[in-house]
C-alpha positions in Angstrom: 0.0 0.0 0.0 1.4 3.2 -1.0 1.0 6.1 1.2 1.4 9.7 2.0 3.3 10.9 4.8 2.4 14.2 6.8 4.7 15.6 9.3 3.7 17.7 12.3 4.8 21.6 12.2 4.2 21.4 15.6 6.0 18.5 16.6 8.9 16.9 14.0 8.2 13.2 16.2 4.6 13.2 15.0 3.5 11.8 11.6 0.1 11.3 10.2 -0.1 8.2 6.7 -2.8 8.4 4.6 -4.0 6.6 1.2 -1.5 7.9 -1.6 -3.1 10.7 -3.4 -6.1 11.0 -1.1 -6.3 14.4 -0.4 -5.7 15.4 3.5 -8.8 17.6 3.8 -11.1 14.3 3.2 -8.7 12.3 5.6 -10.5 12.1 9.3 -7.4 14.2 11.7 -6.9 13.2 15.6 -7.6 16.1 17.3 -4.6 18.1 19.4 -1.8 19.8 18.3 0.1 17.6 17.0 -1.7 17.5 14.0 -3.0 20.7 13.6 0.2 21.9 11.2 0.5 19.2 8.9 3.5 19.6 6.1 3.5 16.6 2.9 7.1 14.6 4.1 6.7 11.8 2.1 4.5 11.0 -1.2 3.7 7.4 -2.2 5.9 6.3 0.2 6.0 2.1 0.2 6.7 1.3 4.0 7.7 -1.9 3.4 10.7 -1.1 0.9 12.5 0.9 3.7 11.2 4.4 4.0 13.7 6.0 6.1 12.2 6.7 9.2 13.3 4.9 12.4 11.4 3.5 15.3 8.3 2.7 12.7 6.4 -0.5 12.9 5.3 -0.1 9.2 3.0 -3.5 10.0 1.1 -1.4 13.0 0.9 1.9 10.3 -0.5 -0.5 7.8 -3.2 -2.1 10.2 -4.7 1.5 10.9 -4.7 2.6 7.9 -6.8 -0.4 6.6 -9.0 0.0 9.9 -9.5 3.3 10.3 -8.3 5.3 7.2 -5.1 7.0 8.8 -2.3 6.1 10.7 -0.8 8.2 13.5 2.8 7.8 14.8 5.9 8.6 16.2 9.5 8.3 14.4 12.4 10.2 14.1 13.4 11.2 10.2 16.3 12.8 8.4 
């Protein structure tokens, strides 16, 4: 699955995956901070051929993006 990856403005930890090319405005957002300055960090982004981002569990990401239509989590990237 091929995703888009949004970082926080707010906090550079905090990242938000959604379908690729889905647009963010249709995408359900947590609420809090966090996620209230979203920046595009990664477009079409395959998880599982090594995006760099470490302390991901690209399996977990995955799972809530097919349950719920999102994915929130925390990583550090370059």
């Amino acid at each position: 699955m091929l995703l888009d990856i949004y970082r926080s403005g707010v906090n550079q930890a905090c990242f938000l995956a959604i379908p690729a090319g889905r647009p963010l405005a249709s995408a359900t957002i947590p609420a809090g901070p966090d996620y209230a300055d979203l920046a595009l960090h990664l477009q079409g982004a395959d998880l599982l051929s090594g995006v760099e981002l470490k302390g991901l569990d690209a399996d977990q990401v995955l799972k809530q993006v097919a349950d719920v239509g999102y994915a929130v989590f925390t990583a550090s990237a370059p």
